[in-house]
N, C-alpha and C positions, 0 to 999 in steps of 0.2 A: 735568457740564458747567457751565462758571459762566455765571451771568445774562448779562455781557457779549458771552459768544459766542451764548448762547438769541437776544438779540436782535438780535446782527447776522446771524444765519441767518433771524430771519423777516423784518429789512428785503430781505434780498438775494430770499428767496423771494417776498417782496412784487413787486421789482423785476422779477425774472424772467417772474411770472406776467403783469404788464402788457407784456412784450415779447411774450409766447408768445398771448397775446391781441390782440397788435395793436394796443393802444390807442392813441390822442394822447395829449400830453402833459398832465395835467390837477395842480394845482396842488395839494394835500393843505389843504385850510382852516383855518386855526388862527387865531383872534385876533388884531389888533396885526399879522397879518403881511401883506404886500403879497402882492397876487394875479397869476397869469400874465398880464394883460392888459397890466399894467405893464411886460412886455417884448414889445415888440411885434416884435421881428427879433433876427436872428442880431448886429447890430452892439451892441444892447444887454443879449446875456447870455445869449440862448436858445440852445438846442441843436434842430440840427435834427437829432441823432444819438440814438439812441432803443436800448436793452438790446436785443437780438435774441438769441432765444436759440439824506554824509557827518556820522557823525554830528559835533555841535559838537564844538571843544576843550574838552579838561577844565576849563578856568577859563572858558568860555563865558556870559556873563553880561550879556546887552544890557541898556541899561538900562529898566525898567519902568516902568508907570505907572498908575492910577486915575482921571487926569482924562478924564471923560469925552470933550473939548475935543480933546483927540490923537488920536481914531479915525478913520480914513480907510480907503481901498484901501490895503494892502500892509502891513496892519497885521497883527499877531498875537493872539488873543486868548487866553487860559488861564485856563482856568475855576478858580476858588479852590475852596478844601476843603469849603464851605458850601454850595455849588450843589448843588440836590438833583434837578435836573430828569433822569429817566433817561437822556435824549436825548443830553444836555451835561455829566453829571460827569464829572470827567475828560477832558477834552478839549484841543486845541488846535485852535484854528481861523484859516486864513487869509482874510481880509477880502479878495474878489477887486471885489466893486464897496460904495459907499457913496455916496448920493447921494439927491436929494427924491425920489427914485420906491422906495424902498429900501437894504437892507443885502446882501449874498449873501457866504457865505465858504461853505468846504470844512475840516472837517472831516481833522488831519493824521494824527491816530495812530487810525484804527481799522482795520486793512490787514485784508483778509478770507483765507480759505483758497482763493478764486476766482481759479483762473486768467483771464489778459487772454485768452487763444487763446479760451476758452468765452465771454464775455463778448462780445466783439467779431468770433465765429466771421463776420459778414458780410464780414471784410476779410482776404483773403488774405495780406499781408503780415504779419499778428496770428496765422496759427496755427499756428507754433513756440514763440509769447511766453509762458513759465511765471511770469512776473513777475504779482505779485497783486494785483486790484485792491483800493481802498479805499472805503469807506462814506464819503462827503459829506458826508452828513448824512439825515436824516429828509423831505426835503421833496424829490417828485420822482423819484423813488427809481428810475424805467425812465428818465431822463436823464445823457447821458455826459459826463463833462469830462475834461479833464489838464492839468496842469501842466507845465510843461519847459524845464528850463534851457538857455540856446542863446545862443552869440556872436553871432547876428543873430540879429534879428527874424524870424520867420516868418512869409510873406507870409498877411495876415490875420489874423494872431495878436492878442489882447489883453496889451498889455504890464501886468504886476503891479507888479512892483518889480525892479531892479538886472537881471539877466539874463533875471528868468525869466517864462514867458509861458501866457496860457490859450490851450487847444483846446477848440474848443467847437463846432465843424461836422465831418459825414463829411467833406465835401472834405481839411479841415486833419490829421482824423482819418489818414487814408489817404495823405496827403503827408510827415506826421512818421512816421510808423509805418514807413514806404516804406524812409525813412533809417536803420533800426534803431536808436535811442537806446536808450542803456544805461539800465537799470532804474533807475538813481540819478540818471539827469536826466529823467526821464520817469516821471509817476506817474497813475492813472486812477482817475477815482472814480464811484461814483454817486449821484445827485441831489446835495442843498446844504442846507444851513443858510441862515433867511430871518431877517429883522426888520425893521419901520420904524426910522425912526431916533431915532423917541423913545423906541419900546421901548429899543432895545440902551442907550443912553445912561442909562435908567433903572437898567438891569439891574446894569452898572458905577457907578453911582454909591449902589447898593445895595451894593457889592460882589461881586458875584457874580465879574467877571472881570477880569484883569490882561493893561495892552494892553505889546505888545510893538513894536519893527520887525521888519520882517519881517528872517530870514535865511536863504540858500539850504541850510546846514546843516540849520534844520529842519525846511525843507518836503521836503526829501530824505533824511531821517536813515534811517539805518541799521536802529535798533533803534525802532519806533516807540512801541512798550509803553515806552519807558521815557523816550519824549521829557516826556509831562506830570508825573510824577514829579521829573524833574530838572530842568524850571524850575520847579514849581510852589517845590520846596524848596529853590535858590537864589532865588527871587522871598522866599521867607518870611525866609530869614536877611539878605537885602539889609533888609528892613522891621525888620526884629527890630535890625540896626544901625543903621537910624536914630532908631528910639526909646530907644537906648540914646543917641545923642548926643545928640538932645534933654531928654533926662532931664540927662545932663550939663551944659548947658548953662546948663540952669535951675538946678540946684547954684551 
């Protein structure tokens, strides 16, 4: 079994166990990162929903960037080939809040072997759903989100970018789900990815990650294994052409 799945089986097993235990939501401490207090309601990010137990076009190619300065909500970030942190190599993550009390994104390619119906077994509507959920990220990890693309707004909902919007309460949980959304506008994760904002800003301007905008393509792709792969190495050869025009330039 390779290391990537070892450790999304002991996040998931992490998660579970705090469901099957009952617990509150308790914040994982780490450094640089903003703590639970800092959301204090459901309107600013919490979940009060608890674990219970298309891909792009082929010339798809937003354009990227390094300056710190462009990171916002609804941004994307893709971690470069240098980032060594086990949590974050390889990754792609969407920026769902940014702002003075914090950073919070999800985590887009690490889809688990976890069915929604086990995950969400407290919601009737959820237990047909064999659609799988995803790892978040490291932080939180018995906390439930989704994502979902939708022509309107959904009452309550936190708008991200262009269509598409967070769930982040039972109530909203249980009213999208009601609706049956297709696997590919509906995605479900557990816990998040955290930073202040000088961390993340440091991080990138070390290199570490390349920000993107966001696109419904790849917060909903298809093939998720092979979403950081395929920007990571159009993001290099877009770079690798501009150092070749500057080079020429200087000629």
């Amino acid at each position: 079994m390779s290391r990537r799945k070892l450790w999304l089986y002991a996040m998931l097993a992490t998660a579970l166990a705090f469901a099957a235990a009952g617990r509150s939501n308790r914040y994982i401490k780490k450094p640089g990162v903003l703590q639970t207090k800092a959301w204090p309601s459901a309107s600013t990010l919490t979940t009060d929903f608890l674990v219970e137990s298309q891909a792009p076009p082929a010339g798809f190619l937003p354009v990227q960037s390094k300056n710190a300065r462009s990171l916002g909500a609804g941004k994307v970030l893709v971690a470069s080939r240098n980032l060594g942190d086990p949590h974050f190599a390889k990754t792609v993550i969407l920026l769902v809040r940014y702002d003075a009390q914090g950073v919070l994104g999800l985590v887009l390619n690490h889809r688990t072997d976890i069915p929604l119906s086990r995950v969400l077994d407290s919601l009737k509507a959820a237990k047909d759903r064999s659609d799988m959920v995803y790892l978040g990220g490291p932080l939180e990890t018995a906390a439930v989100f989704a994502l979902y693309q939708s022509p309107a707004k959904p009452e309550g909902a936190e708008h991200i970018f262009g269509s598409v919007y967070l769930i982040n309460s039972k109530r909203l949980f249980e009213q999208t789900i009601s609706a049956q959304p297709k696997p590919d506008v509906f995605h479900v994760y557990l816990g998040y990815a955290g930073w202040n904002q000088d961390q993340l800003r440091q991080e990138v301007e070390l290199g570490a990650w390349f920000i993107f905008p966001a696109e419904a393509g790849s917060v909903f792709n298809v093939d998720p294994d092979a979403l950081w792969p395929e920007m990571i190495r159009k993001t290099e050869m877009q770079v690798a052409r501009g150092e070749r025009g500057d080079a020429e330039r200087r000629d």
